[in-house]
N, C-alpha and C positions, 0 to 999 in steps of 0.2 A: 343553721343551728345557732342556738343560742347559749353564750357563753359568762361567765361571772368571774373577770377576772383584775390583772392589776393594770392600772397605766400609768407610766413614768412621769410625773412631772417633778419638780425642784429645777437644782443648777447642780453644774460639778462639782463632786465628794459632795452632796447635801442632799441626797433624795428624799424624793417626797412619793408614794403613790395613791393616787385613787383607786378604790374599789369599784367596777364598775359590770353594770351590766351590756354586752356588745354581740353585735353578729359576727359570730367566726368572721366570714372575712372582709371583716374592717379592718385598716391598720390599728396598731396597739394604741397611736397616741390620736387616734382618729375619733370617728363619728361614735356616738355610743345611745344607748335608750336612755340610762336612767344610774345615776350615780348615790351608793348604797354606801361609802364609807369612802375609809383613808388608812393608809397604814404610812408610820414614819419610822424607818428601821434604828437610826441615831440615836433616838430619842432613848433616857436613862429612866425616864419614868413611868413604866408600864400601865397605867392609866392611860396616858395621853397619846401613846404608843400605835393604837388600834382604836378605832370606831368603826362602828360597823350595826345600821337597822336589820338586824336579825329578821326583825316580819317580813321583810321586803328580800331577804334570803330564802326565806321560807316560800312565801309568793313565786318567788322568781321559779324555784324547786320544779314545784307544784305544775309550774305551766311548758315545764319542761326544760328549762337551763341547766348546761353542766357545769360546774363546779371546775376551774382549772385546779391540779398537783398542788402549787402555790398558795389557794387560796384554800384549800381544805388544809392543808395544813397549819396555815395560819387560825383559821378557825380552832382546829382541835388543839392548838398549844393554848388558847384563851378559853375553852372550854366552855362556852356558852351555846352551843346548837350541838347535837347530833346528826350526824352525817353518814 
């Protein structure tokens, strides 16, 4: 199964993650298909906060990836996709 979710990169107290598309069972900071965004939780400026190729959400949807808790809800607090 195909999954769309976050992976840890930064350093300690400075996280970083990329949004990514992976097979369930890949590790988290593992192998992945195809990387679709970034979230920076730190960061004060809500712009730069979140990216994220929506099409390639939607794509991913479509072909049958699930959405992790995490990453739907990141989505619905920016309000850009319906889910």
């Amino acid at each position: 199964m195909v999954k769309i979710r976050l992976s840890l990169q930064g350093s300690k107290k400075n996280p970083f993650y990329k949004i990514i598309v992976a097979d369930s069972k890949c590790p988290r900071d593992g192998k992945f298909i195809e990387k679709i965004g970034f979230f920076t939780p730190k960061k004060k400026n809500k712009q730069q906060k979140i990216s994220v190729d929506y099409q390639r959400i939607n794509y991913w949807i479509k072909q049958g990836a699930q959405l992790t808790k995490t990453i739907q809800q990141l989505i619905k607090k920016h309000k850009k996709i319906d889910i």
